[in-house]
Each structure stands twice: as structure tokens, then as C-alpha cells.
Residue, then its C-alpha position, 0 to 999 in steps of 0.5 A: x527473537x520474539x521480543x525483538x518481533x514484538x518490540x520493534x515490529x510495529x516500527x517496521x523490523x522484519x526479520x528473514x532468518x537467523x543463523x543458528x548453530x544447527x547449520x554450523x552458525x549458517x544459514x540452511x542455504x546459499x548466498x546466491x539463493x539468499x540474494x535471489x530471495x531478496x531480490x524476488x522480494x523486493x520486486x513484489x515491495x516495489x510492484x505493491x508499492x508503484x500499485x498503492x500509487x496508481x491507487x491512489x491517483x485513481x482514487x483522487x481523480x474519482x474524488x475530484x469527479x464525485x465532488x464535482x458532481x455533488x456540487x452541480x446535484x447541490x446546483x440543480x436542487x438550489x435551483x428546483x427548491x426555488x421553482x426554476x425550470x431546468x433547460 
């Protein structure tokens, strides 16, 4: 497992459980409860994953603003820099 863990775990294998022989080839719980652990799982995958969106939106819209913003603080210094008076 541990070479399986380091060999592909940078490309995304995750590993949940492995059968052994000390529960009879089996894993130490139900299928319901294997299934419900999935699924509470990727509940929490697809919450982090619509958040890292909404991040990202929000983050390109203050881009958008900041760089407006320096482009009018760049206006006005253009404009002080040649002893225009600002109205």
C-alpha cells in the first residue's frame, strides 16, 4: 500500500480501505455504512469545490477593480507630474 501511496498519490489515488484477512477478506463495516461515508465525502469534495469557484470569481472581480484602480492612480500622478490641477 505504501508504494502504491507513494507512486501514485501525486497524480490523485487516494486510498479509503483495504480488505484484509482480519475481518474474513472484508471490510470492518457495512456496505450502507461504506456508502454513506462516500457519499458524506463527496458532499464535502463538491462544497470545497463550488467554494474554490466562488473564490475565484470573487478573487477576478477585485482583480478587475484593483487594476482599474491603478490605472486611474497612474492617470492622476501623469497628470500632477506634468502641474495639472485636479478638478
Amino acid at each position: 500500500m505504501n508504494e502504491l501511496h507513494s507512486r501514485y498519490g501525486p497524480r490523485g489515488l487516494v486510498i479509503l480501505g483495504v480488505p484484509c484477512n482480519q475481518f474474513g477478506h472484508q471490510e470492518n463495516c457495512k456496505n450502507d455504512e461504506i456508502l454513506r461515508s462516500l457519499n458524506s465525502i463527496k458532499k464535502i469534495a463538491d462544497f470545497l469545490n463550488s467554494f474554490d469557484m466562488s473564490c475565484r470569481s470573487r478573487l477576478a472581480t477585485l482583480n478587475e477593480k484593483l487594476t482599474a484602480l491603478e490605472r486611474r492612480i497612474e492617470y492622476i500622478e501623469a497628470r500632477v507630474t506634468k502641474g495639472e490641477t485636479l478638478t
